[in-house]
LUMNU-397512 format. One line per 10 residues: their letters; for each residue x, y, z of C-alpha. Coordinates in steps of 0.05 Angstrom, whole numbers. Example, Ala and Ser with C-alpha at 12.3 -4.5 7.8 and 13.67 -1.06 7.14 Angstrom:
2
AS) 246,-90,156  273,-21,143
END
This chain:
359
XXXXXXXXXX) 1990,2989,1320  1966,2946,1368  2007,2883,1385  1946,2840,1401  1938,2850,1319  1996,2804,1313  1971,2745,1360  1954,2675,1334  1957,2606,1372  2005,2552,1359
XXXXXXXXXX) 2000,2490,1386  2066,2465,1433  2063,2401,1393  2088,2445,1339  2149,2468,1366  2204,2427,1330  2267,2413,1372  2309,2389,1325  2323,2401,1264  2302,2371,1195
XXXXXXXXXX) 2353,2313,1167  2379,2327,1121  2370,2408,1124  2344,2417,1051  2280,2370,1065  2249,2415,1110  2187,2444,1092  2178,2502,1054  2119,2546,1047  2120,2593,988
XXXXXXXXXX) 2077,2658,1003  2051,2705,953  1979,2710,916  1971,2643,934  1998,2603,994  2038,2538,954  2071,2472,999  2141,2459,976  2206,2435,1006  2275,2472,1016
XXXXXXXXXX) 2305,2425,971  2261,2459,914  2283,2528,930  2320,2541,863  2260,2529,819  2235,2606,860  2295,2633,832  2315,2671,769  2384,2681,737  2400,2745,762
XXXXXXXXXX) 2374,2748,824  2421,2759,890  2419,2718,944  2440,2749,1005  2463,2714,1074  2488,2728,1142  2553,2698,1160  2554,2710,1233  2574,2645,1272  2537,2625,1335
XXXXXXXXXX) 2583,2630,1408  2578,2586,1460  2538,2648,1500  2509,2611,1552  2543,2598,1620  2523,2565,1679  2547,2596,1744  2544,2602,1825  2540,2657,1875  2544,2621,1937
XXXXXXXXXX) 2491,2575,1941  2450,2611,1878  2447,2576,1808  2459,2640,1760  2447,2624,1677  2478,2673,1643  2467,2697,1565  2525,2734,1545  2500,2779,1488  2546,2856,1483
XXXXXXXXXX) 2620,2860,1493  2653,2923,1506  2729,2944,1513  2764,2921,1570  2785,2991,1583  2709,3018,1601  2696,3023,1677  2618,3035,1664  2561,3019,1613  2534,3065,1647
XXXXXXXXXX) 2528,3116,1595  2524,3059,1536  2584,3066,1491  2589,3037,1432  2596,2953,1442  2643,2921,1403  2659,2859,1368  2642,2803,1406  2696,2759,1392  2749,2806,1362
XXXXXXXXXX) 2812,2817,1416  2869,2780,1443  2869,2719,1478  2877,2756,1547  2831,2810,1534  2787,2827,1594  2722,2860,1565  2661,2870,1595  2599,2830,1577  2530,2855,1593
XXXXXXXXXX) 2491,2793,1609  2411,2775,1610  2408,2739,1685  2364,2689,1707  2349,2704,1763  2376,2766,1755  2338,2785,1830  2387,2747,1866  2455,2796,1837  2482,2853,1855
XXXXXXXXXX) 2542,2899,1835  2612,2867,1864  2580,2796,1865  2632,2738,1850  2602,2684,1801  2642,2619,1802  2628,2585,1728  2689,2541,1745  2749,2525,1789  2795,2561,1741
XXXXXXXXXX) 2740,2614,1710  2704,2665,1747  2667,2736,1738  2650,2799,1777  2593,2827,1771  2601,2902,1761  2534,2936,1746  2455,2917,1750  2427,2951,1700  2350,2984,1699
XXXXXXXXXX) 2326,2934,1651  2342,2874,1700  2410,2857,1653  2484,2852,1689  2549,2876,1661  2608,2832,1686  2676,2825,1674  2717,2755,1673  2773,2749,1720  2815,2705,1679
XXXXXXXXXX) 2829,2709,1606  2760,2684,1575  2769,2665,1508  2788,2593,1511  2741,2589,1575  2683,2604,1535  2707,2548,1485  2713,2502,1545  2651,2517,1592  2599,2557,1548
XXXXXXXXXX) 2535,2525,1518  2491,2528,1451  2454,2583,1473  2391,2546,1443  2324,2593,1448  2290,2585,1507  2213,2552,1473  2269,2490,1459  2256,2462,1531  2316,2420,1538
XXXXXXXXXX) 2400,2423,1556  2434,2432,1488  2472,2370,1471  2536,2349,1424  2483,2353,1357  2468,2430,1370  2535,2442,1366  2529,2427,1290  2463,2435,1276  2453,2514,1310
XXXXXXXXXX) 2502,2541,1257  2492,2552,1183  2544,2511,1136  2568,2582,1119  2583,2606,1184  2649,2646,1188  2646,2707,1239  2633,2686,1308  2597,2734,1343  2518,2713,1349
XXXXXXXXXX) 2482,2683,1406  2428,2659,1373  2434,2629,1299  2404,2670,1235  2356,2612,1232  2330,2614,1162  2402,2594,1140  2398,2527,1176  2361,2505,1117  2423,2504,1067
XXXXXXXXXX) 2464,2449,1046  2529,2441,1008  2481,2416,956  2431,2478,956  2483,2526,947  2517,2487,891  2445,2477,855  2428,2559,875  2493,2570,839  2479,2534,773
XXXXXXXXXX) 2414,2563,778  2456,2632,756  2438,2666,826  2491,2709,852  2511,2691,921  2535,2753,967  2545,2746,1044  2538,2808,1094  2549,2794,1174  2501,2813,1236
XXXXXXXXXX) 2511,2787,1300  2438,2771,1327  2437,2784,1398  2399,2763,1458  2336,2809,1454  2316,2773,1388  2290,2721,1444  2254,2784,1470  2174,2787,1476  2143,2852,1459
XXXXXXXXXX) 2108,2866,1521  2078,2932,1501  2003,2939,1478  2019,2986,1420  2079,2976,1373  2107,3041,1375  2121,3036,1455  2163,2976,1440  2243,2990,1453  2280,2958,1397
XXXXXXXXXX) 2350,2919,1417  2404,2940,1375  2459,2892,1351  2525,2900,1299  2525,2895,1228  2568,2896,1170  2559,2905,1087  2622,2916,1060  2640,2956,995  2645,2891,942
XXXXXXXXXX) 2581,2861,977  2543,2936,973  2570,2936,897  2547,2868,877  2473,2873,904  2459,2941,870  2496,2918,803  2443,2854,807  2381,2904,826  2411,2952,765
XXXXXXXXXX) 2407,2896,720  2338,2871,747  2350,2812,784  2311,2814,848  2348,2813,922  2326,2757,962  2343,2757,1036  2359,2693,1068  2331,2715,1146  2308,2780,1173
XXXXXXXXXX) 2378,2786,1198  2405,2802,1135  2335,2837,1122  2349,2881,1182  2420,2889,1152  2403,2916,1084  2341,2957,1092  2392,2993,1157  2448,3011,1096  2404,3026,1038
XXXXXXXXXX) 2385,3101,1032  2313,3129,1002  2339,3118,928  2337,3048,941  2420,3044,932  2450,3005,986  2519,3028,1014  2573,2997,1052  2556,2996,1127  2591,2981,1197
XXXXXXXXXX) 2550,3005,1262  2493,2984,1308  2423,2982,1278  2360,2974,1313  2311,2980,1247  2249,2966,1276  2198,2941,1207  2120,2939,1222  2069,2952,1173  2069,3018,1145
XXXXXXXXXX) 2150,3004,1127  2168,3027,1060  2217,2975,1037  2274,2994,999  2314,2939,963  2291,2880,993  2245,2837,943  2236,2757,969  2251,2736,1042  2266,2668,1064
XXXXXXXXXX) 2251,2661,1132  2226,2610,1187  2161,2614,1226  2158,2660,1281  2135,2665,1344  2070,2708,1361  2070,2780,1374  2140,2780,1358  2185,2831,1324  2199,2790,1269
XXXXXXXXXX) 2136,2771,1263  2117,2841,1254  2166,2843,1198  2142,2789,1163  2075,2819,1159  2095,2897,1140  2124,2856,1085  2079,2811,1061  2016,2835,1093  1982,2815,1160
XXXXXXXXXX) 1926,2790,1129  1963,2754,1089  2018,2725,1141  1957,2709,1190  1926,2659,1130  1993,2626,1116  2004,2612,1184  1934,2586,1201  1952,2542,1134  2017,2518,1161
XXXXXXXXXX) 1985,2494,1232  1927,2460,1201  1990,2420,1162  2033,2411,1217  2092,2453,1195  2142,2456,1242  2166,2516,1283  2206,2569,1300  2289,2561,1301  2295,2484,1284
XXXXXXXXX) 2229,2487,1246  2205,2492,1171  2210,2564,1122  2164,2605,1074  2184,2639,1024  2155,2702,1031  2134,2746,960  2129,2831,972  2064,2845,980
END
């Protein structure tokens, strides 16, 4: 398909920068037949007893470093870890956890660069007096791989930043540091927050709860190409990144004993939409997973278990955008979002949800 099929215009004004307060008052527009205004804080009167809820866990890292090579300011968006045994990426192993290893461990990150132009293979980047990094490959696609020269772990702690998307036009600040990570937020590995779950409250999830909706959490690290435009003219010329995700065996068990029973499964995100559609086969059973996925869903998608999707409002031409409207419709995603400008709902990461019905 073309990509110019999935264009609209948003005005900047829309862009919110911050979030809602508290999260649950955000905006909520509900999507099926008919396009209906509601607020997060109302999400449980959607819901049916029986139904799953399902949510990624992944916890946002402080991913993005600020560094020098000579008199060069480098940014850096650390996004794919691999073991501190691999000499090259050349060849792409398989990445691994981003946070999992020892203290000490020296793994190699591969980095998007800005500028990127101004590095080249054996280049020292100073982030601090006491933390530093070589830069060991330039890849094709314009990315870098480096390794730390100290142990990094506590570094990052110390020196990394919110890695807030880049349509939020300002330095991250104390706030992001809470309000860039879901309340649920246990495996830190992301460097950029599943965004839809920034709605949720300790409130929500105790009134989802008495609601007699099953809560089940699954874990994918959303990586730096989610930032990504899609820069080809036809969809199936587009590259898909690929980042790691995780269903375990009780979480696999719980959503297909809910679907066996009839309840619906309603994915909080298109992370953990990406997640389940990757482990569930053509019988619509969905099994445990651990790998890399780069699912790639534009209309035409069959979906498999997936039946509501809370999500946020995307940006234009947009992967996930593209998802949103193989499941919903394009038609139909185009009219909801020409609602939602014409009454000011706020956008993209820090901005308002739907609640989007299968078409």
């Amino acid at each position: 398909m073309k990509t110019s099929l999935f264009d609209f215009h948003l005005p900047e004004s829309l862009i919110a920068t911050a979030p809602a307060e508290p999260r649950d008052s955000a905006r909520l527009l509900v999507v099926s037949e008919a396009i209906r205004d509601s607020v997060v804080s109302s999400l449980p009167e959607f819901l049916k007893p029986g139904d799953v809820m399902v949510f990624n866990n992944t916890k946002v890292i402080p991913a993005r470093l600020f560094a020098r090579r000579g008199d060069a300011a480098i940014e850096l968006l650390l996004h794919k870890r691999y073991p501190a045994n691999c000499e090259t990426i050349a060849q792409d192993p398989r990445p691994v956890q981003p946070l999992r290893g020892s203290q000490d461990d020296k793994a190699l990150w591969q980095c998007f660069a800005k500028p990127a132009k101004k590095l080249k293979a054996g280049d020292k980047l100073i982030i601090a007096d006491d933390f530093t990094a070589q830069v060991l490959e330039k890849r094709p696609d314009g990315q870098v791989v480096i390794a730390f020269e100290e142990p990094w772990r506590e570094k990052l702690e110390r020196y990394g930043h919110v890695p807030l998307p880049p349509y939020i036009q300002r330095d991250d600040n104390t706030e992001d540091q809470h309000n860039y990570q879901t309340v649920y937020a246990k495996h830190e590995g992301s460097v950029a927050a599943p965004t839809a779950g920034l709605h949720f409250t300790d409130r929500l999830l105790a009134a989802i709860d008495a609601a007699g909706v099953k809560r089940v959490e699954v874990t994918l690290h959303v990586g730096g190409g989610t930032f990504l435009p899609v820069k080809a003219e036809d969809t199936g010329d587009h590259v898909m990144h690929s980042e790691w995700a995780q269903v375990s065996r009780e979480a696999a068990d719980a959503i297909n004993a809910a679907k066996k029973a009839g309840g619906r499964v309603i994915a909080v995100g298109t992370t953990s939409m990406r997640t389940l559609e990757s482990a569930t086969d053509e019988n619509g059973v969905l099994h445990p997973f651990e790998d890399e996925t780069n699912i790639f869903i534009t209309p035409g998608y069959r979906f498999r278990l997936v039946d509501l999707l809370m999500t946020n409002f995307h940006l234009p031409k947009s992967t996930l955008f593209m998802l949103v409207s193989a499941f919903s419709g394009r038609e139909r995603m185009l009219a909801a979002y020409h609602h939602a400008i014409h009454q000011n709902y706020r956008f993209y990461s820090y901005g308002d949800a739907c609640l989007l019905y299968r078409s």
